[in-house]
DSSP file (Angstrom, degrees, kcal/mol; ACC not computed):
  #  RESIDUE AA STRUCTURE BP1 BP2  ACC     N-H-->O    O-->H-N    N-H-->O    O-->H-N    TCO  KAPPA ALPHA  PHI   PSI    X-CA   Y-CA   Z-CA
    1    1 A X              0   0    0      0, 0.0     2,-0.9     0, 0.0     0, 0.0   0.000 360.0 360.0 360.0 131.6  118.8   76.4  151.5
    2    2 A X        -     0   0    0      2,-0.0     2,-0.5     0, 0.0     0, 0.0  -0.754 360.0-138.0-123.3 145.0  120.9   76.4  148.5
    3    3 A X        -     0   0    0     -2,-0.9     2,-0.4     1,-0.0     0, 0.0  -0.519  13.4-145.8 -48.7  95.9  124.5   77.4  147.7
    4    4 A X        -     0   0    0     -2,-0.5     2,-1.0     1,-0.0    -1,-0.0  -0.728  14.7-159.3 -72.6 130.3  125.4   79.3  144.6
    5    5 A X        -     0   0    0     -2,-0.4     2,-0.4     2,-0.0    -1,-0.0  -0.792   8.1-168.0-112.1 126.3  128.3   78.3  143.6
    6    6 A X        -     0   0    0     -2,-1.0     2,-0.2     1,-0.1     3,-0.1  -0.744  31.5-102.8-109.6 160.1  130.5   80.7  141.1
    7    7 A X        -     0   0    0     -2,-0.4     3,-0.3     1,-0.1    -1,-0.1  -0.350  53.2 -88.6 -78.5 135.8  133.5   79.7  139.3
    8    8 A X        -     0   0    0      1,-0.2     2,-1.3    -2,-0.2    -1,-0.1   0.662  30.7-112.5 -50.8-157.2  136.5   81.0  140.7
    9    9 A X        -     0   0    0     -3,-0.1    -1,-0.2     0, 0.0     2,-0.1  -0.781  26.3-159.5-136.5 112.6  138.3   84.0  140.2
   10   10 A X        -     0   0    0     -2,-1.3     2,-0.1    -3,-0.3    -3,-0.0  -0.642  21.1-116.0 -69.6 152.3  141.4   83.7  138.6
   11   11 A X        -     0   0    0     -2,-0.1     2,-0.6     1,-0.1     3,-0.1  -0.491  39.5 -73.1 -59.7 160.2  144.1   86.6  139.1
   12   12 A X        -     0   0    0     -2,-0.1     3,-0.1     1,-0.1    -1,-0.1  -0.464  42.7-125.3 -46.5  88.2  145.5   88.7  137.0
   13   13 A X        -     0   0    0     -2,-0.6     2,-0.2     1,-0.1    -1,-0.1   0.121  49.6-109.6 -32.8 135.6  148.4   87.0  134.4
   14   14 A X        -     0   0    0      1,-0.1    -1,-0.1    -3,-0.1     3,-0.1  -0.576  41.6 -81.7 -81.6 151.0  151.0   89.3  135.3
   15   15 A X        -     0   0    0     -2,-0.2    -1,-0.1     1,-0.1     3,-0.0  -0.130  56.3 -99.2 -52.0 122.5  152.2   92.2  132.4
   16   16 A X        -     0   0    0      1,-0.1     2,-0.5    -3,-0.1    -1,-0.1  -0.236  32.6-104.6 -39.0 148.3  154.4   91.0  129.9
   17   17 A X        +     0   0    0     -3,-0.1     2,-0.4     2,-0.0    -1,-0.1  -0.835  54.9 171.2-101.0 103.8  157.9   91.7  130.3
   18   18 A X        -     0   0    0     -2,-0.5     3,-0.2    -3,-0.0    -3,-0.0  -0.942  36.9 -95.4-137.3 152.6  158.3   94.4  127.6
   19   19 A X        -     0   0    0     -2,-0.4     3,-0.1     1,-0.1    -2,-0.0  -0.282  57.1 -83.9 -74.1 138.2  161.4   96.7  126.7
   20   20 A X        -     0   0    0      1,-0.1    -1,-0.1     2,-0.0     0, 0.0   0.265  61.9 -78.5 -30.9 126.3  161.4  100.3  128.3
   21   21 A X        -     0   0    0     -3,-0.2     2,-0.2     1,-0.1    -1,-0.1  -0.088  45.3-126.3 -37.2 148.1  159.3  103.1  126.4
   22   22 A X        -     0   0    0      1,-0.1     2,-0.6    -3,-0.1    -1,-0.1  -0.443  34.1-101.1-113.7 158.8  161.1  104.3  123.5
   23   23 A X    >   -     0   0    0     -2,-0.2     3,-2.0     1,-0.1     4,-0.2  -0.699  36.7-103.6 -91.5 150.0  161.4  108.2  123.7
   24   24 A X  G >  S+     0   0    0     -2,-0.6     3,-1.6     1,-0.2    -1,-0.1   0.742 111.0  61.4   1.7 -70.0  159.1  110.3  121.5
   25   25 A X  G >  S+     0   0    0      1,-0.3     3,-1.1     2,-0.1    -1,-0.2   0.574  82.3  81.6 -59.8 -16.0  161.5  111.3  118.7
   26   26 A X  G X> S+     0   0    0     -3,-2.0     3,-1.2     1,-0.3     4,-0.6   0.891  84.9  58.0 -62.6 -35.3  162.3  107.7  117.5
   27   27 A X  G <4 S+     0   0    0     -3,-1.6    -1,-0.3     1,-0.3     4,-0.2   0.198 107.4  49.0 -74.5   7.2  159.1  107.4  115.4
   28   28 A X  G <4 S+     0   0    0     -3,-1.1    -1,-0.3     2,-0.1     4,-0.2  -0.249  96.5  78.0-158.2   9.6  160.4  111.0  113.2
   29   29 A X  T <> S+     0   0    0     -3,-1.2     4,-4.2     3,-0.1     3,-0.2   0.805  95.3  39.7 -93.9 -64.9  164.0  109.3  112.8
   30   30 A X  T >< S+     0   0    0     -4,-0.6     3,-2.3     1,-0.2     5,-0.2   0.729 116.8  49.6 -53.7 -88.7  163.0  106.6  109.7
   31   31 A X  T >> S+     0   0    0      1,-0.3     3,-1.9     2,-0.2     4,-1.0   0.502 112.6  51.7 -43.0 -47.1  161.1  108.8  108.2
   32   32 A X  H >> S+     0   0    0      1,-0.3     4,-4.3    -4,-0.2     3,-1.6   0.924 102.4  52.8  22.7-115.1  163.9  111.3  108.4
   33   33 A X  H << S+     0   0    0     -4,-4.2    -1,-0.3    -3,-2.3    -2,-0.2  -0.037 100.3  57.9 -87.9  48.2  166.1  110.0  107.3
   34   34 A X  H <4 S+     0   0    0     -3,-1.9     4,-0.4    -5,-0.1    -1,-0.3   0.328 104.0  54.2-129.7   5.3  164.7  109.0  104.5
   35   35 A X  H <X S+     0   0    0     -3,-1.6     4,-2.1    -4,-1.0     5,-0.3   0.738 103.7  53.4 -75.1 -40.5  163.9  112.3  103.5
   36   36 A X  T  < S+     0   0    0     -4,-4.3     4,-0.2    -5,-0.2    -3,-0.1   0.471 108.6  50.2 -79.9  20.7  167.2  113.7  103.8
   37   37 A X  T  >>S+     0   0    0     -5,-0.2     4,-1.9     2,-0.1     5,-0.7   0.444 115.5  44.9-111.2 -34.6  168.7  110.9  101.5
   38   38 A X  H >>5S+     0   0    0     -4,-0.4     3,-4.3     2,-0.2     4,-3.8   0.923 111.5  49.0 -41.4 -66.2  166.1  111.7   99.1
   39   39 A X  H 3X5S+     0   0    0     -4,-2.1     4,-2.7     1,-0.4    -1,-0.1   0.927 116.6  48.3 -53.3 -50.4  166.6  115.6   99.5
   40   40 A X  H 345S+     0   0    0     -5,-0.3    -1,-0.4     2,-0.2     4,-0.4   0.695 107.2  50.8 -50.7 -25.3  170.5  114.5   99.0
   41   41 A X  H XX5S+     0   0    0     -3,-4.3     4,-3.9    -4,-1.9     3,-2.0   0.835 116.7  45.0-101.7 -44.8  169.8  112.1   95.6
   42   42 A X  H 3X<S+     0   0    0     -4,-3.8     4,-2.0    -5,-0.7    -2,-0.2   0.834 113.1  51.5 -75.3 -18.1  167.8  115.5   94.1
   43   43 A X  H 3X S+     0   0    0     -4,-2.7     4,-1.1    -5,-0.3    -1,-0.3   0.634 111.0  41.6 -87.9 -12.0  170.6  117.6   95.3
   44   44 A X  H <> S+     0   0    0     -3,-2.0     4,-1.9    -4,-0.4     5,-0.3   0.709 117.5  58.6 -98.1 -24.0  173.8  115.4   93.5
   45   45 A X  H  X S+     0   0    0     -4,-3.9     4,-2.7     2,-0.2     5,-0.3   0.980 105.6  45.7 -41.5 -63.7  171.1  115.4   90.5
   46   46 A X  H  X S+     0   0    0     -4,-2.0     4,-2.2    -5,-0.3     5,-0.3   0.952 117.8  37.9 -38.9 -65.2  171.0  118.9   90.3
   47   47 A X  H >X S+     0   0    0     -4,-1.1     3,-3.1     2,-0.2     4,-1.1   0.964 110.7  58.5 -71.9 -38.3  174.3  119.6   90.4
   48   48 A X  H 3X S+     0   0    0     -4,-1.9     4,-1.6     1,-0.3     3,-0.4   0.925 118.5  41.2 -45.9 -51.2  175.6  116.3   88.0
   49   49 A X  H 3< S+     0   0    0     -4,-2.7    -1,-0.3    -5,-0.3    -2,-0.2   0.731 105.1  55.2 -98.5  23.6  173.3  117.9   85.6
   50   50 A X  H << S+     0   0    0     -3,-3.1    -2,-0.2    -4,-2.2    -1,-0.2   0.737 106.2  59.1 -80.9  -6.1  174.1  121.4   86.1
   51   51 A X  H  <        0   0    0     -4,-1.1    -2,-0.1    -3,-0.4    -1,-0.1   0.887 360.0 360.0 -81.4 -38.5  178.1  120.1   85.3
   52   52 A X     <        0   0    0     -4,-1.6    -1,-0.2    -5,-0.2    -2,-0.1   0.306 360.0 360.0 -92.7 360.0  177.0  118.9   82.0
């Protein structure tokens, strides 16, 4: 009679230690704000040349 022998069975590396889920809304902040400094540069345009 013969033996199969299979190679053992490793466990699972335990989950990487990784920092807490970020909430939703963070991913919509850069972007943001970087429309409202645009929407601000086109609004001191406007008026700088509306002065002149």
């Amino acid at each position: 009679m013969r033996v199969l022998s299979h190679p053992p069975v490793r466990p699972l590396p335990p989950p990487a230690a990784s920092s807490p889920p970020e909430p939703s809304m963070s991913r919509y902040v850069a972007p943001l704000g970087f429309t409202l400094a645009a929407v601000w540069v086109a609004v001191l345009f406007v008026l700088t040349s509306a002065t002149h």
